[in-house]
C-alpha positions as CSV (number, residue, x, y, z in Angstrom):
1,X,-79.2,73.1,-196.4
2,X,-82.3,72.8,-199.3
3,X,-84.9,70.8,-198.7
4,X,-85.1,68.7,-202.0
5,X,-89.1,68.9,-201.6
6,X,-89.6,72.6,-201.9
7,X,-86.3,73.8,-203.0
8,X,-85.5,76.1,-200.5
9,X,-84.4,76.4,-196.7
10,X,-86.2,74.1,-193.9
11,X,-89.2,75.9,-192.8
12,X,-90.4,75.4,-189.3
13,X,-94.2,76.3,-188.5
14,X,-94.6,77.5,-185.2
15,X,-98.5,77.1,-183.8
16,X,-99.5,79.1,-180.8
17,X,-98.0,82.5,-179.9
18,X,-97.9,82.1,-176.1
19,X,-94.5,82.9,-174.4
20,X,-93.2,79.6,-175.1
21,X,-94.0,80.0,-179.5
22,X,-92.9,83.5,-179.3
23,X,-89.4,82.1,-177.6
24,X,-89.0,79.1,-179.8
25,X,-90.1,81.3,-183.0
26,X,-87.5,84.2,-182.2
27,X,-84.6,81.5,-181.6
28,X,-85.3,80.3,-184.9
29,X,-85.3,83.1,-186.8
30,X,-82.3,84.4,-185.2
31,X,-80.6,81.1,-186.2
32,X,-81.9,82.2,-189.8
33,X,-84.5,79.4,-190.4
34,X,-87.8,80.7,-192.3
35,X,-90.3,80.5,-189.8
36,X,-94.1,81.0,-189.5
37,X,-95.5,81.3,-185.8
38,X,-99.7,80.7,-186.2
39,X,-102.3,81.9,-183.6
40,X,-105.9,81.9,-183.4
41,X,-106.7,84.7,-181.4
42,X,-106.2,88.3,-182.2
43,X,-102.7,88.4,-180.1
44,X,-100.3,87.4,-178.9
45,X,-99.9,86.0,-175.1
46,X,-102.1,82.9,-174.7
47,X,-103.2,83.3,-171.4
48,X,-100.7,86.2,-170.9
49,X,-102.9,88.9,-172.1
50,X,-104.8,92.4,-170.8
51,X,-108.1,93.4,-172.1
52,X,-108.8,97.2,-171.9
53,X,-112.1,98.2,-171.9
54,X,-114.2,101.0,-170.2
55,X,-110.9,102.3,-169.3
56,X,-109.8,99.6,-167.1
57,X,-106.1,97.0,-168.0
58,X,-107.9,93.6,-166.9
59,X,-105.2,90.8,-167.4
60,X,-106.7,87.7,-168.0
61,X,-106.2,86.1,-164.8
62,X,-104.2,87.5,-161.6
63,X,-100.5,87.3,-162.5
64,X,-97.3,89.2,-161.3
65,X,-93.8,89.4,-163.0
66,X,-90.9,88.2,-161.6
67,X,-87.6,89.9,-162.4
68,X,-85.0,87.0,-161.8
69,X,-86.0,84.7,-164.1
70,X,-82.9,83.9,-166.1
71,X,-85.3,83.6,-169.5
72,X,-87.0,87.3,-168.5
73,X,-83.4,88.5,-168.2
74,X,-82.2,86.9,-171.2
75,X,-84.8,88.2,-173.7
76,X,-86.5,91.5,-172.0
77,X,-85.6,94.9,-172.1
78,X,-86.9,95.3,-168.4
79,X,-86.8,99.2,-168.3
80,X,-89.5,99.2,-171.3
81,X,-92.1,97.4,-169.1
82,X,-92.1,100.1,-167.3
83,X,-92.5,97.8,-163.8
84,X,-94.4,98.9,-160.6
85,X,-93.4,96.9,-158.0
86,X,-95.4,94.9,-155.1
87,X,-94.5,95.6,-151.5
88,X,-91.9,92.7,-151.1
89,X,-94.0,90.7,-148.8
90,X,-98.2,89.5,-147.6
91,X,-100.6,90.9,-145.1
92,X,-102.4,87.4,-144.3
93,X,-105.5,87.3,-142.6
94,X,-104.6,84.3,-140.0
95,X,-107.1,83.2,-137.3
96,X,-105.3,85.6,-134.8
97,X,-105.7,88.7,-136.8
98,X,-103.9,90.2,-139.6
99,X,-100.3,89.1,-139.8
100,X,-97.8,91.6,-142.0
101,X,-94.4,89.4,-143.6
102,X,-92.3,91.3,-145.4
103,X,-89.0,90.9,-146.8
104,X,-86.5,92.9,-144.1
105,X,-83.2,93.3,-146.2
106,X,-85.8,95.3,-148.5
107,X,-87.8,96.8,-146.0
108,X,-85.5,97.4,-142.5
109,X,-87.8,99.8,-140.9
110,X,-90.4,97.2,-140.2
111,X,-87.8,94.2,-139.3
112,X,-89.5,95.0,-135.9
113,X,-92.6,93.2,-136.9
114,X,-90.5,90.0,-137.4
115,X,-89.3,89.9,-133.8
116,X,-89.7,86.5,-132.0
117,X,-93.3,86.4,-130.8
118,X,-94.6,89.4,-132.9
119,X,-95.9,87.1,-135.7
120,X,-93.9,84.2,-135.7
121,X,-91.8,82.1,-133.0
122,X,-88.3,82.5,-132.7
123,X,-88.0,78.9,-134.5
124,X,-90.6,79.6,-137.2
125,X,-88.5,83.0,-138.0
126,X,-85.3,80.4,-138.1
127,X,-86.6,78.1,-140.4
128,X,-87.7,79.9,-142.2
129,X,-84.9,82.5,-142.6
130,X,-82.5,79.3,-143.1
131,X,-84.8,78.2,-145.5
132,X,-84.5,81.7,-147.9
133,X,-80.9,82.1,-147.1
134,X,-80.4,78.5,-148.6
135,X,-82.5,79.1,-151.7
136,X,-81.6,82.4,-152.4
137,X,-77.8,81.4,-152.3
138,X,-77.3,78.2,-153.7
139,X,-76.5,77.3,-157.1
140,X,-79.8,76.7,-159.2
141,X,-78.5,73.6,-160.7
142,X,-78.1,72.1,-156.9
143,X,-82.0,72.8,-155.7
144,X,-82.7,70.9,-159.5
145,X,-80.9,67.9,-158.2
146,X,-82.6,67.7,-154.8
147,X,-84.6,64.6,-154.2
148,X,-88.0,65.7,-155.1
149,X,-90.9,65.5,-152.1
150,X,-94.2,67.9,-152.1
151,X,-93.9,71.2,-150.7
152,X,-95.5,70.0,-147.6
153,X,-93.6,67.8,-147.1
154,X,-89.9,70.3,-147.8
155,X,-91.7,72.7,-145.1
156,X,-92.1,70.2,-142.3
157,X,-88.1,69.2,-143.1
158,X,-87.3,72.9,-142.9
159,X,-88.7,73.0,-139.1
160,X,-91.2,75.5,-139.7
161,X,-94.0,74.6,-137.5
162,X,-98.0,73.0,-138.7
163,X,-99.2,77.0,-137.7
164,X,-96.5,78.8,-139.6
165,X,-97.6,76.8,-142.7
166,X,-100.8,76.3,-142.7
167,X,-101.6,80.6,-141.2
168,X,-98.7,82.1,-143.9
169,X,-97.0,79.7,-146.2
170,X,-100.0,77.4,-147.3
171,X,-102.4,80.7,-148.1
172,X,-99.8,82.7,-150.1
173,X,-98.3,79.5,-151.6
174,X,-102.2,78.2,-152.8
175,X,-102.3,81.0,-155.0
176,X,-98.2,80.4,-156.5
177,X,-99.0,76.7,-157.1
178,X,-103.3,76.5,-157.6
179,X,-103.2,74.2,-155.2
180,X,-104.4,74.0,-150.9
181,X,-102.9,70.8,-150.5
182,X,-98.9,72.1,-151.4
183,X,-98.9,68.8,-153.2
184,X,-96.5,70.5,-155.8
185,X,-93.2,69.6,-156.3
186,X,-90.6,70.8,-153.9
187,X,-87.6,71.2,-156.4
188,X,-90.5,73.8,-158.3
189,X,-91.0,75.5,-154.9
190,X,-87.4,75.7,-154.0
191,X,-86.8,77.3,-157.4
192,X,-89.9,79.5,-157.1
193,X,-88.9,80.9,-153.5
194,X,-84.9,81.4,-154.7
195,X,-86.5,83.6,-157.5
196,X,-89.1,85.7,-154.8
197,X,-85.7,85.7,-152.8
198,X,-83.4,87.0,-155.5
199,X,-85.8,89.7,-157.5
200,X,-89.1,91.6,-157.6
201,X,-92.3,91.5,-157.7
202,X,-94.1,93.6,-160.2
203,X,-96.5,94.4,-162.8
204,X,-96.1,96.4,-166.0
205,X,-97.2,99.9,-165.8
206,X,-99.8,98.6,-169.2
207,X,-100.8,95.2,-167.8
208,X,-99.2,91.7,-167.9
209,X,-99.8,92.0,-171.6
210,X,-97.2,93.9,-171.8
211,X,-94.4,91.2,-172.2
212,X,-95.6,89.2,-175.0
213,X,-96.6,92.5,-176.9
214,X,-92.9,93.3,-176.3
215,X,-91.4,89.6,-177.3
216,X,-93.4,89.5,-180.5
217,X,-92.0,93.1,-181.4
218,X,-88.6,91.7,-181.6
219,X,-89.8,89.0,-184.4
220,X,-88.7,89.5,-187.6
221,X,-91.5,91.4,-189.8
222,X,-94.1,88.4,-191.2
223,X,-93.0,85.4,-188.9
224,X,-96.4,86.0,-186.8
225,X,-99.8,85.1,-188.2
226,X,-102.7,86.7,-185.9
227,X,-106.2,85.2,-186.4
228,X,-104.6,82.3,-188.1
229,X,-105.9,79.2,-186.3
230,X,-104.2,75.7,-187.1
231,X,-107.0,72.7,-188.3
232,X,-104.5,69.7,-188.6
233,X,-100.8,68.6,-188.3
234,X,-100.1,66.5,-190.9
235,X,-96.9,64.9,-192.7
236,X,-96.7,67.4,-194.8
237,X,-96.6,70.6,-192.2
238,X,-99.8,71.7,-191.3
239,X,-103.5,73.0,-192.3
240,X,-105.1,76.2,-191.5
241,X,-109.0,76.5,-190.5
242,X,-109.4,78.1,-194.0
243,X,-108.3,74.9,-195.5
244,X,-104.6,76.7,-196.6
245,X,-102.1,74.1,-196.5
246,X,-98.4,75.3,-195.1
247,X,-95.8,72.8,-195.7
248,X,-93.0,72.6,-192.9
249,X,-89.7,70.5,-192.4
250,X,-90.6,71.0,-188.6
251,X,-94.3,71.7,-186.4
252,X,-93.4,73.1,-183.1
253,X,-96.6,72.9,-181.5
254,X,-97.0,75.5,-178.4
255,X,-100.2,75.5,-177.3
256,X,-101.9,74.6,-173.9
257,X,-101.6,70.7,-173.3
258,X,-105.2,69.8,-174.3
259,X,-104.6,72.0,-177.4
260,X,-101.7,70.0,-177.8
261,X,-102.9,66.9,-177.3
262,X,-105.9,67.3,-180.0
263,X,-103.0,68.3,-182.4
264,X,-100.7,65.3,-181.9
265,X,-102.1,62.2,-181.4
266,X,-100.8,59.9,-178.3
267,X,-99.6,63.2,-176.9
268,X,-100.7,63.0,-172.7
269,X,-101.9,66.0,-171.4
270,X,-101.5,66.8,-167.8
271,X,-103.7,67.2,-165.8
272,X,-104.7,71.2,-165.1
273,X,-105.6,74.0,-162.3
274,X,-108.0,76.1,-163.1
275,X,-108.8,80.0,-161.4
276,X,-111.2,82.2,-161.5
277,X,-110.0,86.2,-161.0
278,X,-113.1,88.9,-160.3
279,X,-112.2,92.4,-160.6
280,X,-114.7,95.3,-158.7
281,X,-114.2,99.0,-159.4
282,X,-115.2,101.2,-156.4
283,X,-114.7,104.8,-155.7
284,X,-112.1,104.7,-152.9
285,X,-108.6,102.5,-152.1
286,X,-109.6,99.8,-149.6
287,X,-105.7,99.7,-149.0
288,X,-103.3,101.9,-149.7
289,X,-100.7,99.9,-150.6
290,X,-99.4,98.2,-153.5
291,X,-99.2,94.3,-151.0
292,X,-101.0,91.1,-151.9
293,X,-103.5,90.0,-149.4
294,X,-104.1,86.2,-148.9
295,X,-106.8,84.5,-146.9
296,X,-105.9,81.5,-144.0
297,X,-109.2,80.4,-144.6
298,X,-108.4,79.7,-148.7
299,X,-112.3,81.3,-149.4
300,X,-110.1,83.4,-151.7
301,X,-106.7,82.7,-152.7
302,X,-105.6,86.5,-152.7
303,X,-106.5,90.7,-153.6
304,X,-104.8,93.7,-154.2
305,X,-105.7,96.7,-155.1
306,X,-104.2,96.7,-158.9
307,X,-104.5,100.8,-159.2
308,X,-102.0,100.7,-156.1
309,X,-99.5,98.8,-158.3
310,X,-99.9,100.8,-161.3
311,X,-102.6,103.4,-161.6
312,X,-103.1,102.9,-165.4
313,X,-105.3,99.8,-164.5
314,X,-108.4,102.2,-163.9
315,X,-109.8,105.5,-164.8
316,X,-109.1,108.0,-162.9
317,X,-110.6,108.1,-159.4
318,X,-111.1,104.6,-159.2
319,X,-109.8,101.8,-157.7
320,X,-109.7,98.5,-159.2
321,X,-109.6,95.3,-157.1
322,X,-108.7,91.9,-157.9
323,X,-109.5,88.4,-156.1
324,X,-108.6,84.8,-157.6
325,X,-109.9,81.9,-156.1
326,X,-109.6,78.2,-157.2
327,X,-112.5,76.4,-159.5
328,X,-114.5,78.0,-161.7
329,X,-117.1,80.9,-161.4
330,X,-120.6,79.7,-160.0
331,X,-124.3,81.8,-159.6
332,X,-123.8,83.5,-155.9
333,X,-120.0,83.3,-156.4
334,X,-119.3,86.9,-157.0
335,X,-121.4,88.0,-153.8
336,X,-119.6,86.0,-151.9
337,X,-116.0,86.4,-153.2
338,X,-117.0,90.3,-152.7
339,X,-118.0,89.8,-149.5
340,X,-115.1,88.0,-148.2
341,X,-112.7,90.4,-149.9
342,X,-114.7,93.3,-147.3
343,X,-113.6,91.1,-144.6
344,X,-109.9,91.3,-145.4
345,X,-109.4,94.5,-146.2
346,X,-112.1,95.7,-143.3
347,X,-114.4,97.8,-145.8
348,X,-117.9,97.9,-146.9
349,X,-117.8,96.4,-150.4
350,X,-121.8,96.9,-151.2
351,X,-120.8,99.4,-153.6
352,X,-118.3,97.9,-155.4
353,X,-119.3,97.3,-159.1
354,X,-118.5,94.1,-161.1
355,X,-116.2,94.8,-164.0
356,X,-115.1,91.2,-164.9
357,X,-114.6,88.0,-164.6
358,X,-112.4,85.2,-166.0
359,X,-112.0,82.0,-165.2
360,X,-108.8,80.1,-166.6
361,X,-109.5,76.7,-167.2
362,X,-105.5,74.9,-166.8
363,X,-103.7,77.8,-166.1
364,X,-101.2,75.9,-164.4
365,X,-100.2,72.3,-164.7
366,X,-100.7,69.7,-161.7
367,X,-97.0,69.4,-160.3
368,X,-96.9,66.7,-158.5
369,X,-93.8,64.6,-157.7
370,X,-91.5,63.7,-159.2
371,X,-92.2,66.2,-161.7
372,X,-89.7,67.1,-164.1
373,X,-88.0,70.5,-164.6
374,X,-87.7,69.8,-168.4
375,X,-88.9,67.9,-171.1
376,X,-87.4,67.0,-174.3
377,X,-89.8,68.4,-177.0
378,X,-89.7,65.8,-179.7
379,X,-92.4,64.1,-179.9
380,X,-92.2,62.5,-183.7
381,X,-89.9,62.9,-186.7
382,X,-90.3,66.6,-187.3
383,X,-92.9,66.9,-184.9
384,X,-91.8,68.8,-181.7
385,X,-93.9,70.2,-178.3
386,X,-93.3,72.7,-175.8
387,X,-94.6,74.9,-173.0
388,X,-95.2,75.0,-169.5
389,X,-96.8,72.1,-169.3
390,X,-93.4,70.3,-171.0
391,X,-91.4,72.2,-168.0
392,X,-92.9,74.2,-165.1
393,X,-95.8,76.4,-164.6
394,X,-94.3,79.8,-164.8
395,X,-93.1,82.6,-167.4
396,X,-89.4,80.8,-166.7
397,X,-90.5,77.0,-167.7
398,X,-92.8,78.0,-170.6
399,X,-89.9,80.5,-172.3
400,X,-87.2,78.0,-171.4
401,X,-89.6,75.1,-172.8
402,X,-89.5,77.3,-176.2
403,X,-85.8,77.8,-176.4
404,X,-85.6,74.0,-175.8
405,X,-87.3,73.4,-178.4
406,X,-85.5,76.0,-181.0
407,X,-82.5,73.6,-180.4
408,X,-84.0,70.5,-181.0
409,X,-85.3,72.1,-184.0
410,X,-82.2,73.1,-184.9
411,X,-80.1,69.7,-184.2
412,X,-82.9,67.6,-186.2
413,X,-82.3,70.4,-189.6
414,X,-78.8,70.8,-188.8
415,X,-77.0,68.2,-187.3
């Protein structure tokens, strides 16, 4: 079909080339529609990107990578990420001591720990067995139709009891969601648990960067623009910074919300969690072992030892820690993240060096209820939306939010 205003095929400008513009612009150009994907920084990712620098992989944020997304399947090679695994469970620092959960059809030789008593009652262990069991085995589509509650709330309905929660589930959970209060929505969590349930775990052996380097590979050769930030959508297509004008049958815009929202007037933006991660190099393992440690107390949200997971992450004969916790960074924060991190894994941390720091400002949407799953991306004649914010906060909502929005591309130019 030619577009009687510029003789030729529609053109769709993609703008942002986060996981879900790299989705929507490689659905596109499959379908064979000229497309441009736009964005300002230096590469691709968003806020799914690695720094390296003095030797170390620093993703921008904590993240992990979770094999059973059915969008990760769909579109990733997974053998060329080259994934390390996490130990398939938490150490969490509880008022009663350290408490170790793992996962015991994955690790059988320490089901022992689960026994009634050991760290959980026998109807804690129940519930919450019931509640995997159900997740992990039911049909997707069914835990999206469940009547939607806060995750709080769809813990206390499971039976699990005030201590199970708020000692195990409400520490690990904080860090998933960004959130103490487990004021998320519980269709999100049920969907988020059946995917902990059904795969792994992992990092990249290169850093969480790895995956958009690896989607924008498979983009035809010219579709992405690198250090091409967009000014203005307009009703013709759009404007670069540099004042270039590309004309477009279709914007996709796929930025953050607030991005989004300057770009499209009377767009709402939701509102966002924000995390600060600090990573400290020090000359010796403070745990040897590749498991995520979370905090009962919520002074951090989690740590790991990242050179555990996948040795790249630091030079040689160092060990590289990271520790998220909610807000933003402060003067005295550091100190006293580091500090608290000593306390959890039982070491002296005075000579651990400050590498980094980043704070995400709206790494993850708020999620309250009723939230929904997905969001049509349309947001004016030729004028479309997407990302995790238009879906859920996760590599699965923000790639699927992209594919959405390749089809409604696609219906509006060829219906």
């Amino acid at each position: 079909m030619v577009d009687s205003r510029y003789g030729r095929e529609p053109r769709v400008v993609v703008i942002g080339a986060g996981l879900a513009g790299l989705a929507c612009a490689t659905d596109l150009a499959l379908a064979g529609l000229p497309v441009e994907l736009h964005e300002a920084s230096d590469g691709p990712g968003g806020r799914m990107r690695t720094d390296r620098r003095d030797g170390f992989l620093l993703d921008r944020g904590f993240q992990v990578f979770n094999t059973a997304y059915p969008q990760v399947r769909r579109r990733l090679p997974l053998r060329e990420l080259l994934l390390r695994p996490f130990t398939p469970g938490v150490l969490a620092h509880t008022p009663a001591g350290p408490v170790r959960l793992t996962d015991p059809t994955r690790r059988p030789s320490e089901a022992a720990a689960l026994l009634p008593g050991r760290n959980l009652g026998p109807r804690d262990l129940a519930a919450l067995a019931a509640l995997t069991a159900r997740d992990a085995l039911a049909p997707a589509a069914l835990l999206r139709r469940g009547r939607d509650r806060t995750t709080a709330e769809a813990l206390r309905r499971a039976g699990l009891s005030e201590r199970a929660v708020d000692d195990l589930l409400r520490p690990f959970l904080a860090g998933v969601f960004l959130e103490p209060d487990l004021e998320t929505s519980a269709r999100f969590f049920h969907l988020v648990w059946r995917s902990m349930a059904r795969g792994t775990l992992c990092l990249p052996a290169d850093g969480i960067g790895s995956v958009p380097r690896l989607l924008a590979e498979r983009l035809p050769q010219g579709v992405l623009h690198l250090d091409s930030p967009v000014r203005a959508v307009t009703d013709a297509g759009v404007v670069l910074a540099d004042g270039t004008e590309r004309p477009a049958d279709a914007v996709v815009v796929a930025t953050d919300a607030h991005t989004a929202a300057g770009l499209l007037p009377g767009l709402e933006a939701p509102e966002g969690r924000t995390v600060t991660t600090y990573y400290h190099a020090t000359g010796t393992t403070p745990l040897p072992e590749p498991i995520l440690l979370v905090d009962s107390t919520l002074t951090v949200l989690n740590t790991c030892v990242l050179t555990e997971v996948s040795p790249a992450y630091a030079p040689p004969g160092t060990a590289l820690v990271s520790t998220s916790v909610l807000g933003g960074d402060a003067p005295g924060r550091e100190a006293a993240v580091r500090s608290r991190a000593g306390e959890l894994y039982g070491a002296d941390t005075s000579g651990w060096r400050p590498v980094a720091t980043y704070t995400i400002e709206n790494a993850l949407p708020a999620m309250r209820p009723p939230w929904p799953l997905s969001r049509g991306t349309r947001h004016a004649p030729g004028r479309h939306v997407c990302g995790d914010h238009r879906a859920t906060g996760s590599v699965q909502g923000a790639l699927a939010s992209g594919a959405r929005a390749a089809r409604e591309v696609l219906a509006d130019l060829h219906p």
